[in-house]
C-alpha distance (Angstrom), angle and dihedral (degrees) to the residues before:
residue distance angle dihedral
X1 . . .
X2 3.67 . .
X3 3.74 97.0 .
X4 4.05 89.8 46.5
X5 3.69 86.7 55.9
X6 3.80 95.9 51.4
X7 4.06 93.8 48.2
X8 4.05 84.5 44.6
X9 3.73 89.5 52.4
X10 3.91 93.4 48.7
X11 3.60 89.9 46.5
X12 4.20 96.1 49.9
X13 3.85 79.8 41.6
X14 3.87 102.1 55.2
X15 4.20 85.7 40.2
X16 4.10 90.0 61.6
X17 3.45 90.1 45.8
X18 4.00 94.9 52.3
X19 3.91 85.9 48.4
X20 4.19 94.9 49.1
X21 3.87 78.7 46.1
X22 3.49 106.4 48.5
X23 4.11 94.8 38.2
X24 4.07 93.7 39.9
X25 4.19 83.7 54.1
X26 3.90 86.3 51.0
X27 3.76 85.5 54.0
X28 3.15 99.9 49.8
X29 3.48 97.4 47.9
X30 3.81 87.5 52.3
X31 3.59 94.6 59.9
X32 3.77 98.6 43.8
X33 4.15 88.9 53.9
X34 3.72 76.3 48.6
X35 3.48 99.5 49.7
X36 4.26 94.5 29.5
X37 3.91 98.9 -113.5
X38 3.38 121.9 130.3
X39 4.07 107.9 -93.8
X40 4.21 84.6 -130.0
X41 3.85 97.1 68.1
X42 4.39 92.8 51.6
X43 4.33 79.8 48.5
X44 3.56 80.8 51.7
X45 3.47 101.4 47.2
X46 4.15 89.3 41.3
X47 3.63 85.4 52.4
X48 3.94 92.1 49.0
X49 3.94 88.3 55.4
X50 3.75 106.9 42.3
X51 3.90 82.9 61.5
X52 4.08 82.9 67.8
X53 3.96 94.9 32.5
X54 4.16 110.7 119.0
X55 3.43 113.5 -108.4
X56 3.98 96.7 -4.3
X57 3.69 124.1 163.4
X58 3.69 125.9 -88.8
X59 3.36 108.7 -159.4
X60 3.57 118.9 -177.1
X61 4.04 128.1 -148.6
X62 4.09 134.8 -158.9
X63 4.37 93.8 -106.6
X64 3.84 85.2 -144.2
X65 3.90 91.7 57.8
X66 3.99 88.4 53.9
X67 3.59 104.3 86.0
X68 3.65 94.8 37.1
X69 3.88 92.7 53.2
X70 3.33 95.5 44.2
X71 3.43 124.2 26.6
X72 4.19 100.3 33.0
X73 3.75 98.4 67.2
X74 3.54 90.7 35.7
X75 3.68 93.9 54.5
X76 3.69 97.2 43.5
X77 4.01 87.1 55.3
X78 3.90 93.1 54.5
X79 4.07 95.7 41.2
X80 3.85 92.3 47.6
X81 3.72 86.7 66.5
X82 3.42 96.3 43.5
X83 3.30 114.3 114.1
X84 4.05 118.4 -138.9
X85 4.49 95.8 -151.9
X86 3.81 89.6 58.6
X87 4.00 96.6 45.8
X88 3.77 85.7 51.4
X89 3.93 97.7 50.9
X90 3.76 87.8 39.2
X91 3.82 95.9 44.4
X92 3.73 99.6 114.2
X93 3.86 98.4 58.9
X94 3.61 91.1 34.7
X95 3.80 97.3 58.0
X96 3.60 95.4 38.4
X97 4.15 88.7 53.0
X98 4.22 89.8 43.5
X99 4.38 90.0 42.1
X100 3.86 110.3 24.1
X101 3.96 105.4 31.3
X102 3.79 95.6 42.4
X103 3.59 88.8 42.2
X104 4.10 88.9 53.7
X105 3.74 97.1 35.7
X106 3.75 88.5 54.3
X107 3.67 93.8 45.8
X108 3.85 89.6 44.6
X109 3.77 97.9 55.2
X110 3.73 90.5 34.5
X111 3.74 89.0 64.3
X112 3.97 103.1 38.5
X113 4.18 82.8 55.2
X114 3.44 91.6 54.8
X115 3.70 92.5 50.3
X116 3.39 88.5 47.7
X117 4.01 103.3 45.6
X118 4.07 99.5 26.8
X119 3.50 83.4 -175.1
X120 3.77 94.8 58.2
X121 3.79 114.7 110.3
X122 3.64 115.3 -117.3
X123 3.39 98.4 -129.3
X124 3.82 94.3 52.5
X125 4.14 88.0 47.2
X126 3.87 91.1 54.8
X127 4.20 87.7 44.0
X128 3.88 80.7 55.3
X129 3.85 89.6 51.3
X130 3.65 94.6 44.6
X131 3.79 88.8 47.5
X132 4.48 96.4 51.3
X133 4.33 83.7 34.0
X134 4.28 97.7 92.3
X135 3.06 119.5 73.4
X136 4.46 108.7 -148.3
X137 3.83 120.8 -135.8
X138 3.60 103.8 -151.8
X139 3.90 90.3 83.2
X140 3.88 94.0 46.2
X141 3.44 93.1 43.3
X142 3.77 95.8 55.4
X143 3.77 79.8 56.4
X144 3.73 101.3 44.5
X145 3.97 91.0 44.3
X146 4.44 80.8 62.6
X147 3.60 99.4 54.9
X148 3.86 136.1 28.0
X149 3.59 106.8 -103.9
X150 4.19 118.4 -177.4
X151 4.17 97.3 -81.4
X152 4.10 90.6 -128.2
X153 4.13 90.3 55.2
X154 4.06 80.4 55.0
X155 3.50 94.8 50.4
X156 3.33 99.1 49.2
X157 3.91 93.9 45.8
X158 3.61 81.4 50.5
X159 3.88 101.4 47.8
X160 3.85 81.3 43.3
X161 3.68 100.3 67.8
X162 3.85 99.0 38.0
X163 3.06 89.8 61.6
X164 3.81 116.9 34.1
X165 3.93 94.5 64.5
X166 4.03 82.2 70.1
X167 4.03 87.6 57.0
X168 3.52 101.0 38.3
X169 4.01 101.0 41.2
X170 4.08 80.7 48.9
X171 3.60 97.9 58.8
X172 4.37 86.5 41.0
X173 3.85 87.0 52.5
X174 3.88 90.4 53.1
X175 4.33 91.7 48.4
X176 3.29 94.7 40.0
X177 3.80 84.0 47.6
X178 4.33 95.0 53.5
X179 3.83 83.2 48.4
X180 3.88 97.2 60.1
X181 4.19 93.9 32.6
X182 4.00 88.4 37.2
X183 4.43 82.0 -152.5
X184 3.09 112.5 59.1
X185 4.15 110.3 171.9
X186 4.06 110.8 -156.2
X187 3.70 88.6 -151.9
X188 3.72 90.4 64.4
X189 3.68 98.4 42.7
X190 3.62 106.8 36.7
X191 3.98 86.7 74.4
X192 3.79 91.6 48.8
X193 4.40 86.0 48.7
X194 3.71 85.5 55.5
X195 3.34 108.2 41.3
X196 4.24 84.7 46.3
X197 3.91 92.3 56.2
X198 4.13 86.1 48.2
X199 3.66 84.8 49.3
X200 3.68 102.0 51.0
X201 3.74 93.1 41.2
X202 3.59 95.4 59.3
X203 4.33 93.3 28.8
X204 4.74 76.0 60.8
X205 4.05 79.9 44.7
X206 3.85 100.1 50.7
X207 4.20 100.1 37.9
X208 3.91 86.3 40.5
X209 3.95 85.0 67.4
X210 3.73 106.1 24.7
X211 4.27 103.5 43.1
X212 4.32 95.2 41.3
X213 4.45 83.2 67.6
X214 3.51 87.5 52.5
X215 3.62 100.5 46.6
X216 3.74 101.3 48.2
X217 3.83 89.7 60.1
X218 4.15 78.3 73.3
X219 3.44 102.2 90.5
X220 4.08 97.6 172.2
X221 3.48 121.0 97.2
X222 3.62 99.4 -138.1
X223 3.96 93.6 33.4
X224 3.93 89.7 46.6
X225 4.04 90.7 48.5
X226 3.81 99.3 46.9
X227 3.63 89.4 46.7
X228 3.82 86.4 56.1
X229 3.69 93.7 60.1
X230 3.96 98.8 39.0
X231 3.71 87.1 55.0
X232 3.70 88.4 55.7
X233 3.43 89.4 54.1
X234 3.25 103.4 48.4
X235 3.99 94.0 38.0
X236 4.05 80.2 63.8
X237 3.47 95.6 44.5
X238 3.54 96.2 47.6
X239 3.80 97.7 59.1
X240 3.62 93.8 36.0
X241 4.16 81.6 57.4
X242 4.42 86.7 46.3
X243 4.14 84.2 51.4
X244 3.94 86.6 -108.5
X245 3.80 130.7 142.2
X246 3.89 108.0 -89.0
X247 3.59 96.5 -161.2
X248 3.99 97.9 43.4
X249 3.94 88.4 45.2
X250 4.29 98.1 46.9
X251 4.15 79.0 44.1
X252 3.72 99.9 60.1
X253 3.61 92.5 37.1
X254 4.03 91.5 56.8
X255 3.57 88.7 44.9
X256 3.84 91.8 51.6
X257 3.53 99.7 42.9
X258 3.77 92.1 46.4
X259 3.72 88.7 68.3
X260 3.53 87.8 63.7
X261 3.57 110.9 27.8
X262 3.72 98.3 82.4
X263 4.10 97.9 70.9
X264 4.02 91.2 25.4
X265 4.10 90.8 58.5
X266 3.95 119.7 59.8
X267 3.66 111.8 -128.3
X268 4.52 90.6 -123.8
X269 4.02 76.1 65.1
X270 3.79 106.0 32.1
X271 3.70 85.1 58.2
X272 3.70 110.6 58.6
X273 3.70 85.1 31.7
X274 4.14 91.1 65.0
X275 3.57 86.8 43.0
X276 3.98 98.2 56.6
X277 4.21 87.2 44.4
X278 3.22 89.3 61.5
X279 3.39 99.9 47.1
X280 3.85 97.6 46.2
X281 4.08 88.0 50.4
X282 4.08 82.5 54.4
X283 4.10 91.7 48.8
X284 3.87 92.4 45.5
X285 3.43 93.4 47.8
X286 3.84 89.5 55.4
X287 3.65 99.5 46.2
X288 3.97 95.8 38.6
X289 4.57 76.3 59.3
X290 3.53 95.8 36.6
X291 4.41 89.9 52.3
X292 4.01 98.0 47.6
X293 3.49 83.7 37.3
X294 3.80 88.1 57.0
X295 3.78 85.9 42.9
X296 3.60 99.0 64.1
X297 3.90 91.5 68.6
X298 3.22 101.3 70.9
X299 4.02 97.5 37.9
X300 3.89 86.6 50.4
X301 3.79 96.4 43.0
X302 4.30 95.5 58.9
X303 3.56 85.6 49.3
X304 3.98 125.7 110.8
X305 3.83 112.9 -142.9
X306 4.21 91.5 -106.8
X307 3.68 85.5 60.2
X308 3.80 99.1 46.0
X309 3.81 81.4 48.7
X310 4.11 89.5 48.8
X311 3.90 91.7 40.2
X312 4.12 95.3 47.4
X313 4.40 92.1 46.7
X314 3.65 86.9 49.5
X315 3.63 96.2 49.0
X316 4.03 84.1 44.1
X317 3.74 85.8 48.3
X318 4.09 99.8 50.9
X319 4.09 94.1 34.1
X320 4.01 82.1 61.5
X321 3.95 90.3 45.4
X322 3.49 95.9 51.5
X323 3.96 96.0 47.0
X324 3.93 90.7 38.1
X325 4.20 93.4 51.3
X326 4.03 83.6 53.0
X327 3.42 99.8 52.9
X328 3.92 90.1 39.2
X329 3.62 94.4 53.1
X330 4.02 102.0 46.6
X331 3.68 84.7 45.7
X332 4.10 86.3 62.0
X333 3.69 87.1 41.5
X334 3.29 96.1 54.6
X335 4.43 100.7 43.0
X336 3.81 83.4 42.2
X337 3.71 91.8 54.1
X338 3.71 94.9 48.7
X339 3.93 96.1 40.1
X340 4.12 85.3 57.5
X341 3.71 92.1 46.6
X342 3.72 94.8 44.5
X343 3.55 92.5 46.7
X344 4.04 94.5 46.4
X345 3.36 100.2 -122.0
X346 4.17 96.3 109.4
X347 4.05 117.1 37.8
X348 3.74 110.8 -171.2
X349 3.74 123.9 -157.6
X350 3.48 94.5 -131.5
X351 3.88 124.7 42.8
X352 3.77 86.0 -150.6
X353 4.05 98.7 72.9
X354 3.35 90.2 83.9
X355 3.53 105.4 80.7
X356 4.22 122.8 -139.4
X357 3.60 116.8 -109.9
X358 3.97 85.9 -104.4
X359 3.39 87.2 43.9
X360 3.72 94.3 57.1
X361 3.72 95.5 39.9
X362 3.91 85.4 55.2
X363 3.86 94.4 50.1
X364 3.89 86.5 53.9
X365 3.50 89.1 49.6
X366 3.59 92.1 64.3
X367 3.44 97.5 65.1
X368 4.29 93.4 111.8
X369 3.78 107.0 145.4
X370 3.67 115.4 -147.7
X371 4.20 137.5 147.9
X372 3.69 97.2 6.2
X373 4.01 98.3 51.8
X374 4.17 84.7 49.8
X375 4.06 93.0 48.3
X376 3.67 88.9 51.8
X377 3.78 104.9 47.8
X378 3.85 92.0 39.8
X379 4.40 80.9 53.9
X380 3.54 89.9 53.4
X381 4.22 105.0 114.5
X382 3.85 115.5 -101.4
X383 3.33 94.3 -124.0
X384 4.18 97.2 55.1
X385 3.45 126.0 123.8
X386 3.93 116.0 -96.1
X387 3.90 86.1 -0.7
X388 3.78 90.0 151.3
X389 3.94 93.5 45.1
X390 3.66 87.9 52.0
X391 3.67 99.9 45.7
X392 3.88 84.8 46.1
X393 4.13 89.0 52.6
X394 3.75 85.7 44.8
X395 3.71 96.3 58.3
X396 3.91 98.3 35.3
X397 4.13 85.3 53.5
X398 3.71 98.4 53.7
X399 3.80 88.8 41.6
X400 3.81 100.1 47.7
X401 4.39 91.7 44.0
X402 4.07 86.5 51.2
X403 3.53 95.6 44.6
X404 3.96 92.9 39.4
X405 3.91 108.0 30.1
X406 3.87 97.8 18.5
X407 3.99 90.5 52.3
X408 4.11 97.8 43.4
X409 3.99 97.6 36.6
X410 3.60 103.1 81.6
X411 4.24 95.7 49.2
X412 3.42 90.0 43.4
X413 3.93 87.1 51.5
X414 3.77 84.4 51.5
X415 3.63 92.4 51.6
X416 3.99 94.3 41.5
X417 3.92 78.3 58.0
X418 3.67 89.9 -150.5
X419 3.87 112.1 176.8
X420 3.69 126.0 -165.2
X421 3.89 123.1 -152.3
X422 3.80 100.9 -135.6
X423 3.81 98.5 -114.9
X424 3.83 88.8 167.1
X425 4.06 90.5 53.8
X426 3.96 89.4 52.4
X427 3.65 89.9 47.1
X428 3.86 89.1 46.3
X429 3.61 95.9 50.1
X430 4.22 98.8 44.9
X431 4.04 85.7 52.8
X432 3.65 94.7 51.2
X433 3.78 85.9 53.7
X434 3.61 88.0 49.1
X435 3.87 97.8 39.0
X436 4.18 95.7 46.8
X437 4.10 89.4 46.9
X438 4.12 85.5 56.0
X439 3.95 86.8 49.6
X440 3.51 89.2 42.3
X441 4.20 88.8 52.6
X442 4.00 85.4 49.3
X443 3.40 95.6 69.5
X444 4.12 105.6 22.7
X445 3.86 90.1 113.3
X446 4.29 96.8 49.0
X447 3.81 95.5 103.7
X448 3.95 87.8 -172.7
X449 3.94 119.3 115.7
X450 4.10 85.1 -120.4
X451 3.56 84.4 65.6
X452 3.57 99.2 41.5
X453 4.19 86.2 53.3
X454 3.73 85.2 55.6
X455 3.87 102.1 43.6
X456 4.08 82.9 56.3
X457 3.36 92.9 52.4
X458 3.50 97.9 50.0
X459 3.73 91.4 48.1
X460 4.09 89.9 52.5
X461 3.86 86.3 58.4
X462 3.89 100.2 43.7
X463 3.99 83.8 56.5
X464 3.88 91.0 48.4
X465 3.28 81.7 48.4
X466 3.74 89.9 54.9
X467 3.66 90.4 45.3
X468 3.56 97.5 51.1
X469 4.17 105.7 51.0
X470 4.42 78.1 176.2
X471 4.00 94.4 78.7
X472 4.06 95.3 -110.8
X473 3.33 111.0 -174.0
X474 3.63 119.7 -131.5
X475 3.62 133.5 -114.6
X476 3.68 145.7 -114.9
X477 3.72 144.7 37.3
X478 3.51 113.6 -67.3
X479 4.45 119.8 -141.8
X480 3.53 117.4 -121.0
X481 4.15 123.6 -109.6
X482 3.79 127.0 136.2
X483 3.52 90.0 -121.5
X484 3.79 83.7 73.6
X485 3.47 99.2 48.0
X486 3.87 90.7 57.5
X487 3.48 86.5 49.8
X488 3.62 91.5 55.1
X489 3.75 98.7 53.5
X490 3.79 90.3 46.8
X491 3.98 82.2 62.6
X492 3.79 91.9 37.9
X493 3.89 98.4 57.5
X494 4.09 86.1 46.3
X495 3.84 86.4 56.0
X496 3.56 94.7 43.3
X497 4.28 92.3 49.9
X498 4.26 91.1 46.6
X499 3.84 81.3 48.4
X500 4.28 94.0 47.2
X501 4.15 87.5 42.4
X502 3.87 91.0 44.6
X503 3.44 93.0 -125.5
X504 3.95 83.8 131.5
X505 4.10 127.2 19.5
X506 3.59 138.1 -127.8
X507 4.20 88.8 -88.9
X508 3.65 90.1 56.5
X509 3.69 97.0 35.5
X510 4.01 93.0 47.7
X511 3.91 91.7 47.8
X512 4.08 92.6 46.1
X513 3.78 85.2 45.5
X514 3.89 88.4 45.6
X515 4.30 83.0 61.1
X516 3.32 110.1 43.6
X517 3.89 89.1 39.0
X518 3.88 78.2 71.2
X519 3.40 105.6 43.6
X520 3.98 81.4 51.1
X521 3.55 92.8 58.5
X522 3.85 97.2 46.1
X523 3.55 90.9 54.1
X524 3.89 94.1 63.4
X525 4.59 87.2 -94.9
């Protein structure tokens, strides 16, 4: 009985300490929205201390299960929102953050290791480049969502870090690859690297058409939303098992099935199942802290005080490379942008592209790293050289950019005084006009009193909508009749057709989706 008792005890054990966990995360998230920090830098900081905690856990986690547990869902739940119009218009400053600064950043830190740790492999100095390189948007968005930044500096931000995983986790793959096969010839694998990103693009192509048929025929909420995440799972899985790119592959298909997803998903399911994605990217981004966190005990405990000393410079060292190769680069963006302009060899469509000097200085700002730099140190191989120096750089660069960028970029927004002119309100409030005229055309013909009731209600909201050129949403519990549900999908297929034409984005689309998703849902939808 003895032995029973022990594993009972470490079981009881490790369940307090995932409750204290999970509930001191929820308080320190509380009291960064209260104090308007990012929630990712007090995870940081939590993660930071339970490496010096008495007695704390150590749990312990397969490194090839890392990026799959952590970064696919949370991927898919940024690029489903991700709307295709502004990734177009905002496809020059996007793709020269995702190709250019990741390439630099990782070539930066790659070289300052080296000089560091002579003894450092190459390979493994560039797989710690690749691994500080992308920047994460959960911490600037926290920030972002506070103030009101220009909308096209938020796009871009947001374009940036969808899609710079995909660059930077390729470049890891191929270090971490010359480490394990020691020769690695480009000429032989750059074929193979192109050939993959083909192969992911149209493996996101293909299961964005063929799995979203499959899934709507789930008509349970918690069947429908567990099937969501075990396809994302196995969608990564899949292509990582085909020699594909995970990330670029679950990215397409989130972006393709997002297209759809909005008529194919009721709104009694589409509800609940936002709410439990954005929960689950909360919980992983706790526990993906919580693990490196617990991973920094044992690297810092087998260490002599000179190497602390060595290990905490060069972290100090490569945390100012990685910030200073940000600011360095959009600053070349930006003068080489203007010179071509000035000079009339490049005419863009919109005078805003450019980016202000503030502007610019903001964007590099934003450079926090966060759940993606922790997924991919913690999937480095045991046996790979300088794994523990890397992990350790990992953790002290995600730290340091919270605690330095993610607690100084909202007052130095303030100061910056940037303003943004609410394009998604405006857009908001000329497709509510649009969408409650189509509910009002639904039910022009009823000549019963019910539908009387309604057409005066919808006529009291297209003049608030008038009133309020922002996109205010109105007020108030609506009662339930099927004559209002036909009403609402009149104005839900007029949303869905400004959103197909572009007339509105994703923003606008979501939050007009968001509304009529209720009034659905009140009326018995």
């Amino acid at each position: 009985m003895a032995p029973l008792a022990s594993v009972s005890g470490i079981v009881v054990s490790t369940f307090e300490w995932i409750i204290a966990l999970l509930l001191g995360a929820v308080a320190l998230s509380a009291l960064a929205r209260r104090i308007k920090v990012p929630y990712p830098t007090f995870l940081a900081i939590g993660g930071a201390l339970i490496a010096f905690v008495p007695n704390s856990p150590s749990w312990t986690l397969d490194p090839g299960l890392a990026l799959a547990l952590f970064v696919a869902p949370v991927l898919l739940d940024a690029a489903f929102d991700t709307s295709l119009r502004d990734l177009r218009k905002n496809w020059v400053p996007v793709s020269t953050l995702v190709v250019a600064a990741v390439g630099l950043t990782t070539v930066g830190v790659a070289y300052v290791a080296h000089r560091l740790f002579p003894d450092m492999p190459w390979a493994a100095a560039v797989a710690l480049g690749a691994i500080v390189a992308p920047p994460d948007a959960a911490a600037a968005v926290a920030i972002l969502s506070q103030v009101k930044l220009p909308y096209r500096m938020v796009k871009v931000l947001e374009g940036e870090s969808l899609l710079n995983d995909a660059s930077a986790l390729l470049i890891y793959r191929i270090a971490v690859g010359a480490v394990v096969m020691e020769h690695l010839k480009w000429s032989k694998v750059a074929p193979t690297i192109a050939l993959g990103l083909v192969g992911s693009v149209l493996a996101g192509l293909v299961a964005g058409r063929i799995i979203p048929p499959i899934m709507e025929r789930v008509r349970e909420v918690p069947s429908a939303i567990i099937v969501q995440f075990a396809t994302t799972f196995l969608i990564w899985i899949g292509a990582e098992h085909l020699g594909l790119s995970g990330i670029l592959t679950i990215v397409v298909y989130a972006i393709t099935i997002a297209q759809s997803a909005p008529a194919r998903i009721p709104a009694r399911l589409r509800v609940p199942s936002y709410a439990v994605w954005e929960t689950t990217v909360f919980v992983l981004n706790v526990l993906a802290f919580m693990l490196i966190g617990m991973q920094m005990r044992p690297i810092w405990a087998k260490l002599d005080t000179d190497v602390r000393w060595e290990y905490c410079v060069a972290a100090a060292w490569i945390l100012a490379t990685v910030i200073l190769v940000r600011l360095l680069w959009i600053t070349f963006y930006r003068t080489t942008l203007r010179l071509l302009i000035a000079n009339g060899i490049y005419h863009p469509k919109d005078p805003k592209q450019v980016a202000s000097p503030k502007g610019g200085l903001i964007i590099a700002w934003c450079g926090m790293r966060g759940l993606v730099t922790l997924a991919t140190a913690f999937a480095l191989p045991e046996n790979f050289p300088y794994r523990d120096f890397i992990v350790f750089i990992a953790f002290a660069v995600v730290l340091g950019s919270l605690v330095v960028q993610g607690l100084t970029l909202r007052p130095l927004i303030l100061a910056f005084g940037l303003k943004d002119d609410d394009p998604v309100g405006i857009e908001v409030a000329r497709a509510r006009a649009i969408a409650y005229r189509a509910a009002l055309d639904a039910i022009e013909d009823d000549p019963s009193e019910e539908a009387e009731i309604l057409r005066l209600e919808y006529r009291a909201i297209l003049m608030q909508a008038d009133d309020d050129p922002r996109g205010g949403i109105p007020n108030g519990e609506l009662p339930a009749d099927p004559l209002r549900r036909r009403a609402i999908e009149a104005a839900r297929k007029s949303i869905f057709h400004l959103r197909t034409t572009e007339v509105i984005g994703d923003d606008a689309f979501h939050r007009l989706e968001e509304e009529l998703d209720r009034a659905e849902l009140s009326a018995g939808g």
